[in-house]
N, C-alpha and C positions, 0 to 999 in steps of 0.2 A: 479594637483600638486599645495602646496598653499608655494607660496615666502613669508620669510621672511628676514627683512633687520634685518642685525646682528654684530654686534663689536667684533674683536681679531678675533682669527686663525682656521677656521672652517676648518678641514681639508677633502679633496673630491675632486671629479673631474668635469669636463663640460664634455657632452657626447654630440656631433653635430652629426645629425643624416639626411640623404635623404630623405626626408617623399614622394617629388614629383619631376617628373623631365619632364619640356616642351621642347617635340625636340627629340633629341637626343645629350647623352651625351657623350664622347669619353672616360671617366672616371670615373664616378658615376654610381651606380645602387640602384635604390630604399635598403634601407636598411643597403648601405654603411652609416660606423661610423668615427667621427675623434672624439679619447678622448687623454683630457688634465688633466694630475694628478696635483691635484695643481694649478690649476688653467691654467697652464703656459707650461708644459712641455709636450711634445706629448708624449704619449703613443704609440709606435710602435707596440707593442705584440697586443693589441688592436683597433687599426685603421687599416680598412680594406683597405680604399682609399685615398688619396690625390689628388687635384688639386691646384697649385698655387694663379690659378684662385680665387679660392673661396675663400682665407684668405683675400680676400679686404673686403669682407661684415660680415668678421666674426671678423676681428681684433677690428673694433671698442666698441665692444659691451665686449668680453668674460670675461676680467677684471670687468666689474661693473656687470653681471652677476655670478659669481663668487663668488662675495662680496655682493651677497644677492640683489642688486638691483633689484625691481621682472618687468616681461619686460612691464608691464602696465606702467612703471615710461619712458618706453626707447621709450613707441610706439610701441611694437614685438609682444605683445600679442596675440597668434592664442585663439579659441572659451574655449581652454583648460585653457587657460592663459601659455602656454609655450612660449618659446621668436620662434620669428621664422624669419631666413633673407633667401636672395636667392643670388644666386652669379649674376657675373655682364654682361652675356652673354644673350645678346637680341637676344634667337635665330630666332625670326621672322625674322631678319635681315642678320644674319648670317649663319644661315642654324646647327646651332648647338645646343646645350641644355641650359634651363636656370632649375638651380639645385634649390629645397628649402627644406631648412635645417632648421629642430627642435634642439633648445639647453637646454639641460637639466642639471641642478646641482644635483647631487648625492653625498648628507655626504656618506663617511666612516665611518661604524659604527665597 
């Protein structure tokens, strides 16, 4: 997917997606989605799962992902160039899962 950075009101969603999960997770299952229309607004009809957990490593980023910033400017960049973070559950430590999530911008076309 090729980011482009762009000015005014591009209309579309972020789609955060479980590409991988280390551990086990009490919540996630590879393949669970969190989408945000707008940028901003959760899509409930369309998000499979939530974890509170996770909006710690996802909040910083969505707005300037969003807003076209492409993740190579933020550091996120997987091999695809998608942004990609994981939440904040060190499960070696824990005995729990550590989730990683691909975020993807999709125009409404």
């Amino acid at each position: 997917m090729e980011y482009k950075e762009f000015e005014g009101n591009v209309v579309g969603k972020l789609v955060i997606k479980v590409v991988k999960i280390k551990g086990k997770c009490p919540v996630y299952s590879v393949g669970d989605r969190i989408v945000l229309d707008e940028g901003y607004k959760l899509n409930l009809k369309e998000t499979t799962n939530i974890c509170m957990h996770s909006l710690a490593s996802i909040m910083p980023y969505y707005n300037a992902l969003y807003n076209g910033i492409a993740p190579e400017k933020l550091g996120l960049a997987n091999k695809e160039g998608k942004a990609c973070v994981q939440c904040l559950d060190p499960c070696e430590i824990t005995g729990g899962g550590t989730v990683i999530f691909e975020i993807e911008f999709l125009e409404r076309k």
